[in-house]
KETORBA-134526 format. One record per residue (C-alpha): x, y, z. Coordinates in steps of 0.2 Angstrom, whole numbers, padded with zeros to 4 digits, always signed. Layout:
KETORBA-134526
XYZ;...
END
This chain:
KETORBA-134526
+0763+0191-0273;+0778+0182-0272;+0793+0188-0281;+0798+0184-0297;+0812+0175-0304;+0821+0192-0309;+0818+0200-0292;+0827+0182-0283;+0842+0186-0295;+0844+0205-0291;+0840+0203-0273;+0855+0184-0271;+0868+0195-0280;+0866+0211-0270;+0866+0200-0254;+0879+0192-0261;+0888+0210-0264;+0884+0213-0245;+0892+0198-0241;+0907+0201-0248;+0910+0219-0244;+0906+0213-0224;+0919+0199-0227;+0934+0211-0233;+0928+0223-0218;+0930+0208-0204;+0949+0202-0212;+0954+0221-0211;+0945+0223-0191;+0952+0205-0187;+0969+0210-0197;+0971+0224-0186;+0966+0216-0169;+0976+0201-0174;+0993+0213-0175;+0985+0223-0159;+0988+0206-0152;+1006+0204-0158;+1012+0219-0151;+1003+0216-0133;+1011+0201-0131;+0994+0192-0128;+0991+0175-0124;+0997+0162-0136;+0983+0155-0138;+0972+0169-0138;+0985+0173-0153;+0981+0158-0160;+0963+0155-0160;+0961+0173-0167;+0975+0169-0181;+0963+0154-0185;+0947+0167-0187;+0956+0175-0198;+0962+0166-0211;+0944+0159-0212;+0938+0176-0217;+0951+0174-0228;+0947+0162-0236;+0928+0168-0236;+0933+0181-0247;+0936+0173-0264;+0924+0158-0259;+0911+0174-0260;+0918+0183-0276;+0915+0165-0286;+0897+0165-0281;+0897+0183-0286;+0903+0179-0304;+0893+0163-0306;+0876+0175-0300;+0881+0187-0314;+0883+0176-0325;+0868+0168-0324;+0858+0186-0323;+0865+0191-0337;+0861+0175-0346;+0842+0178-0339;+0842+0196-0346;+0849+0193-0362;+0834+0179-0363;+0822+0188-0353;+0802+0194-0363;+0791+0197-0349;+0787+0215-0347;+0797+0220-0328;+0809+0234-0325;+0827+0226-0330;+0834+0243-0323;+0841+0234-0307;+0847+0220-0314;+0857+0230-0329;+0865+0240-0317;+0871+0226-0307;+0876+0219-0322;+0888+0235-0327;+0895+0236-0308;+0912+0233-0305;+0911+0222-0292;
END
């Protein structure tokens, strides 16, 4: 049985979740390897290249969070017009989560 529409919903805004939560966690590991760096006196461009790794994960960040909206958005618009008979347990509650 393939899943339903609902299920593809919940599971893309909980990866999405993930995804973000993974993303804040690699700026604080890269923020603290990049300062590491600094203080070593590393290579410059060693220094560098990770600075540039960095700010992409920086920048991944609020590229995420906008999906995260936009994916809430839309579940809760396929909640509020949902009559099938599933279990809207899951999907309300990531509906009420701060995220």
């Amino acid at each position: 049985m393939s899943p339903s529409s609902l299920q593809i919903k919940v599971n893309s805004l909980k990866r999405l979740i993930k995804e973000e939560s993974l993303y804040q966690q690699e700026v604080a590991e890269q923020q603290h390897f990049v300062n590491q760096m600094k203080s070593n006196n590393a290579d410059e461009y060693e220094l560098k290249k990770q600075i540039q790794v960095l700010e992409e994960s920086q920048r991944m960040v609020p590229e995420v969070s906008e999906k995260i909206k936009k994916h809430k958005q839309a579940l809760i618009e396929y909640v509020e017009n949902y009559k099938g008979d599933e279990d809207l347990s899951a999907a309300k509650e990531l509906i009420s989560a701060e995220v």
